[in-house]
C-alpha positions in Angstrom: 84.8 -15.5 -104.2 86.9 -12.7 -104.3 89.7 -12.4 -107.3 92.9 -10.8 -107.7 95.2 -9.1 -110.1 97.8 -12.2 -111.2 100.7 -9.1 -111.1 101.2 -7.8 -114.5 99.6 -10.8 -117.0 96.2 -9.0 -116.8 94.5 -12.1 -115.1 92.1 -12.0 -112.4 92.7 -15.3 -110.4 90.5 -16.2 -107.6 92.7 -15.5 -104.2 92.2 -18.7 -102.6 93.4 -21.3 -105.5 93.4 -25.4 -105.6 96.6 -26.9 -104.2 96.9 -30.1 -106.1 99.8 -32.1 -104.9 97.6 -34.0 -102.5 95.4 -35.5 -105.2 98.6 -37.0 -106.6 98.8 -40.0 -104.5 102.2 -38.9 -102.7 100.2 -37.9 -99.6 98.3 -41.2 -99.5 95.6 -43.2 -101.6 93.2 -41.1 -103.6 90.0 -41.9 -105.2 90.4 -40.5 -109.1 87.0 -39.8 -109.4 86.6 -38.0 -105.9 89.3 -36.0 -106.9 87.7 -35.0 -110.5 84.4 -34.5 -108.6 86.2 -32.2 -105.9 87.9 -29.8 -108.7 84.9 -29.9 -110.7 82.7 -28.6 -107.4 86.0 -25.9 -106.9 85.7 -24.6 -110.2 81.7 -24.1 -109.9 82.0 -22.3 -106.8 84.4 -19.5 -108.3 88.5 -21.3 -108.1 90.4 -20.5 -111.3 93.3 -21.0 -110.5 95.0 -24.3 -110.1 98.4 -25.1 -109.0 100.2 -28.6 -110.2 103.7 -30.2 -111.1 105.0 -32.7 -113.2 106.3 -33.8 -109.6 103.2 -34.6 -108.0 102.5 -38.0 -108.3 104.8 -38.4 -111.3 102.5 -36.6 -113.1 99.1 -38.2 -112.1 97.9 -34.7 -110.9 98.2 -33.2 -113.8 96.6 -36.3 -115.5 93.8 -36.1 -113.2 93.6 -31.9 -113.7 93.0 -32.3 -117.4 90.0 -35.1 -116.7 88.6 -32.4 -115.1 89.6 -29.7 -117.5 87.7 -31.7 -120.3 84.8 -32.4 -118.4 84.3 -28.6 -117.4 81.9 -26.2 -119.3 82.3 -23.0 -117.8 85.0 -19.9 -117.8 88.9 -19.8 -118.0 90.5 -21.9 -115.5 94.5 -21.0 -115.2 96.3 -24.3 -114.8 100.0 -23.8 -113.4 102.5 -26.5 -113.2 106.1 -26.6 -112.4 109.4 -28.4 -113.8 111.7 -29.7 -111.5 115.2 -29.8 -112.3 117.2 -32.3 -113.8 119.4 -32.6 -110.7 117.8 -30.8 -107.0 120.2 -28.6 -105.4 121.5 -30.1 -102.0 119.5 -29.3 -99.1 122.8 -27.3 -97.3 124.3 -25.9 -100.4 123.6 -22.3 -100.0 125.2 -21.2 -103.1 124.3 -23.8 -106.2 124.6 -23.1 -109.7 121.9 -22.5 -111.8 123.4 -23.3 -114.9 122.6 -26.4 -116.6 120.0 -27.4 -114.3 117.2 -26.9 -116.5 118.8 -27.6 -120.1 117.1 -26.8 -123.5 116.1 -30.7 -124.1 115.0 -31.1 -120.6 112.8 -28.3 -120.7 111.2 -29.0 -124.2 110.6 -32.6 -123.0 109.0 -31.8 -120.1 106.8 -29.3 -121.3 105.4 -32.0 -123.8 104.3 -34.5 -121.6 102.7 -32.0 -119.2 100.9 -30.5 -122.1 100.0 -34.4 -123.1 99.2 -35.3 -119.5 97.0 -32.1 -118.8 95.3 -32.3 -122.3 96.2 -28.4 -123.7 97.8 -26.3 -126.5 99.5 -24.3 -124.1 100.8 -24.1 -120.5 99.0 -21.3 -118.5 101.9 -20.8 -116.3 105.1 -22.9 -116.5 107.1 -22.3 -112.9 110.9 -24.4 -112.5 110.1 -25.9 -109.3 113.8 -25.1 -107.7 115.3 -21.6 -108.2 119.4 -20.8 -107.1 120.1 -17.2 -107.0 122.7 -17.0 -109.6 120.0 -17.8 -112.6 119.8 -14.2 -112.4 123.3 -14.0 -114.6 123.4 -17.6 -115.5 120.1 -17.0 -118.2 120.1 -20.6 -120.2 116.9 -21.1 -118.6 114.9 -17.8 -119.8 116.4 -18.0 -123.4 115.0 -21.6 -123.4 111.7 -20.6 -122.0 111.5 -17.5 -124.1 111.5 -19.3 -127.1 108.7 -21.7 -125.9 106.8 -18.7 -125.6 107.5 -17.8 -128.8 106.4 -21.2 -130.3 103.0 -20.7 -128.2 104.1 -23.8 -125.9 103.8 -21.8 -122.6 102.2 -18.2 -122.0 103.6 -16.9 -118.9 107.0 -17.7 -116.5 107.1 -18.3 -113.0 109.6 -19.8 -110.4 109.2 -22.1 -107.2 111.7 -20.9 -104.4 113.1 -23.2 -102.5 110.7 -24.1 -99.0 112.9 -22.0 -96.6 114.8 -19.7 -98.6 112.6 -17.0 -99.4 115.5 -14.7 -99.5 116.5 -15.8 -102.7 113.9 -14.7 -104.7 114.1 -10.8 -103.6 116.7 -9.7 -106.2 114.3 -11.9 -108.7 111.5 -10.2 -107.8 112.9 -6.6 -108.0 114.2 -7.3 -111.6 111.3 -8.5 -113.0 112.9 -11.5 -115.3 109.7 -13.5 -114.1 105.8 -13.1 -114.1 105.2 -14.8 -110.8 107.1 -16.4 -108.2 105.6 -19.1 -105.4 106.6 -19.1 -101.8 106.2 -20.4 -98.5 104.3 -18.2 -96.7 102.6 -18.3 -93.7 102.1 -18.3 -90.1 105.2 -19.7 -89.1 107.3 -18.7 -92.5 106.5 -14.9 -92.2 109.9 -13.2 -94.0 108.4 -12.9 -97.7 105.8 -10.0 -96.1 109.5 -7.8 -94.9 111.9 -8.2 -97.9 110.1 -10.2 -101.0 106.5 -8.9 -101.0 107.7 -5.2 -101.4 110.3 -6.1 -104.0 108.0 -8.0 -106.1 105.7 -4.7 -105.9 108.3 -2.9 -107.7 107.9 -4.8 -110.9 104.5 -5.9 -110.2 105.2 -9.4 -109.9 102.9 -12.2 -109.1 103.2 -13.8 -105.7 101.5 -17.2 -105.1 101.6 -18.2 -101.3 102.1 -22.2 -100.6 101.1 -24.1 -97.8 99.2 -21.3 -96.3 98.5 -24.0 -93.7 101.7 -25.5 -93.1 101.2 -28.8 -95.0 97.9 -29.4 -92.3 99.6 -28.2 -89.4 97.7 -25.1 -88.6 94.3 -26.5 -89.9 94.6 -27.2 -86.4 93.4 -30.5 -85.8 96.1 -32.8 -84.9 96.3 -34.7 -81.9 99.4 -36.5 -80.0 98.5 -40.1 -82.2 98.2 -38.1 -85.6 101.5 -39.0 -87.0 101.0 -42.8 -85.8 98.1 -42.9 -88.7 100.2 -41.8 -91.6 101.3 -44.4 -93.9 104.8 -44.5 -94.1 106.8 -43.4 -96.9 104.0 -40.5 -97.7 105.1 -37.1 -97.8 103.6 -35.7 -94.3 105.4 -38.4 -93.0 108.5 -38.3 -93.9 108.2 -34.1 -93.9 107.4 -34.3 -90.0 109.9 -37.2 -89.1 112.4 -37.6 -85.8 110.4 -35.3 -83.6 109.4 -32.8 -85.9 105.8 -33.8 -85.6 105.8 -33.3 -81.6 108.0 -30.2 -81.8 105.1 -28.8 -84.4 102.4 -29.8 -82.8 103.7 -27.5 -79.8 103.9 -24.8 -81.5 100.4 -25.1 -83.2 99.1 -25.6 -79.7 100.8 -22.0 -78.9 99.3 -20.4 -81.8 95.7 -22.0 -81.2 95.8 -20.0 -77.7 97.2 -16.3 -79.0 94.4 -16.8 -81.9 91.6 -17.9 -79.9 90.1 -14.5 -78.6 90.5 -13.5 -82.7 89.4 -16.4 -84.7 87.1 -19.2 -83.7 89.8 -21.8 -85.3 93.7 -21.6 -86.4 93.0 -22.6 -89.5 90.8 -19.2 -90.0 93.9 -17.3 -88.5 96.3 -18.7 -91.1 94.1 -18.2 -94.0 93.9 -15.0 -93.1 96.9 -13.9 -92.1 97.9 -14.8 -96.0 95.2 -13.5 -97.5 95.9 -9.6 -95.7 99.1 -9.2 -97.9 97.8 -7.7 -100.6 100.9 -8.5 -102.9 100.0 -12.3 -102.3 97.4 -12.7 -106.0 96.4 -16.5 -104.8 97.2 -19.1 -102.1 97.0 -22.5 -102.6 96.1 -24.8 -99.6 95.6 -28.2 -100.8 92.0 -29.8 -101.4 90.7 -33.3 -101.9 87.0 -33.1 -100.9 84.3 -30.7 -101.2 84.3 -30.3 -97.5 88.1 -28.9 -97.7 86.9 -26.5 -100.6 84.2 -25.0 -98.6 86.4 -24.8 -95.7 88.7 -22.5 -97.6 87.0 -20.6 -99.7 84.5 -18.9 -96.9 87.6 -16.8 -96.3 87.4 -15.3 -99.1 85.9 -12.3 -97.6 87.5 -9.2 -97.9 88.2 -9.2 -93.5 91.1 -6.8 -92.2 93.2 -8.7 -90.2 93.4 -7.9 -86.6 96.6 -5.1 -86.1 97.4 -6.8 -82.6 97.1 -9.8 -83.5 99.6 -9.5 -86.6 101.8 -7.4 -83.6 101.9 -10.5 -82.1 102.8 -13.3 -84.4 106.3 -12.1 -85.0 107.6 -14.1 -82.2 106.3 -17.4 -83.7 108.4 -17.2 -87.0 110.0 -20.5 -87.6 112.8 -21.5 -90.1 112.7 -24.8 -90.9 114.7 -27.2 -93.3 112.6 -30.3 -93.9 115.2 -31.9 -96.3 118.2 -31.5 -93.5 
């Protein structure tokens, strides 16, 4: 395992992190005790970092996190979780108001239970889980998290942009008011590498890369019947509804063939691809057996990404709304 500078905190975070909204139950039925044995095996082969929300599962990822937290006997794991806000900006509004979203109350209510539910003094890394551009002037929400700093409630500040506006989070970045900020990035959502990475650089801010493998799609393995087996209601889908699924399976099945003289699988090309940005500090794919951990972590290798490849890929970015 290979670890990175978290930006500015002085952490060293392993680069290839848990992703733990799938052990929350949203993406379909999970076995508790799997999932405890699955971090517990992460954490032993080198993952410190682990990524969570009091959204996932209604908290039950967190919950099943700080099983594992107790149970574990070895270094510093850096637990992350997020706050969503107490109303979620409209999918189409490109301009909401930041203000009042994440009130004083809200905030010191939320941050209690996921302190009770994850079974710790203090919150590693507290990220709001929605950001809109104008909490750069709007500041409610950094006084109120500054003073749970203060009271030793949370040690460092991060934000969640929203899934295909990573945009927003450039002016952000480039003034610093954050520690870390988490994006989509990958190899169909490739902006953050021309306008976000080398802002964040600036003011050495921490960049964690979500859904490195587009929620499953470029692991790589889906077939024309793999949406029929998905239980309805669970969040892959309903993310991959009314034709999405086919429409993303096609371009999948483009990728596989540019990637196959590179990379034996896509999944090794999308990894990849996310780990070569050096401003990127961690990704978190999501993991839910050992097998998944192994998969992802034997990446973690130090290998230059192919120059012609990367040449290549431009013409496969793809701006999605999933909410629309």
């Amino acid at each position: 395992m290979r670890y990175r500078d978290f930006g500015r905190t002085g952490w060293k975070v392993s680069e290839v992190a848990f992703g733990a909204w799938q052990i929350g139950g949203d993406w379909g039925s999970v076995d508790d005790m799997r999932s405890i044995d699955t971090l517990l095996y992460a954490f032993d082969k080198g993952i410190n970092f682990v990524d969570t929300a009091e959204l996932y599962g209604k908290g039950h990822s967190e919950e099943v996190i700080g099983r594992a937290l107790r149970a574990w006997q070895g270094n510093k794991i850096y637990v992350a979780t997020k706050v969503q806000p107490i109303q979620w900006p409209g999918p189409d509004d490109d301009h909401p108001a930041m203000r009042g979203r994440y009130p004083d109350w809200y905030l010191r209510d939320s941050v209690e239970k996921s302190l009770k539910r994850l079974g710790v003094e203090r919150l590693d890394l507290l990220q709001l889980h929605s950001w809109m551009g104008d909490g750069l002037y709007a500041l409610d929400w950094l006084e109120s998290l500054n003073r749970l700093r203060t009271e030793g409630k949370i040690d460092k500040i991060g934000v969640s942009l929203r899934d295909f506006r990573p945009d927003e989070g450039i002016e952000l970045a480039r003034f610093g008011l954050v520690d870390a900020i988490q994006v989509v990035y990958n190899l169909f959502e490739q902006r953050p590498r021309h306008g976000l990475f080398a802002a964040g650089e600036q003011t050495s801010t921490a960049f964690i890369a979500r859904v490195p493998l587009d929620s499953g799609a470029l692991v790589g393995h889906w077939t024309a019947d793999t949406y029929a087996r998905w239980a309805p209601g669970s969040v892959p889908h309903t993310m991959f509804r009314d034709g999405r699924f086919a429409e993303t399976l096609a371009r999948v099945n483009r990728l596989k063939k540019l990637c196959a003289p590179y990379y034996p699988t896509l999944a090794e090309a999308a990894m990849r691809y996310v780990l070569d940005s050096p401003q990127v500090s961690t990704l978190i794919p999501g993991m839910q057996t050992r097998a998944e951990v192994d998969m992802n972590l034997v990446y973690s290798d130090g290998q230059v990404f192919p120059a012609e490849l990367l040449a290549q890929l431009g013409e496969h970015l793809w701006i999605r709304n999933y909410y629309q």
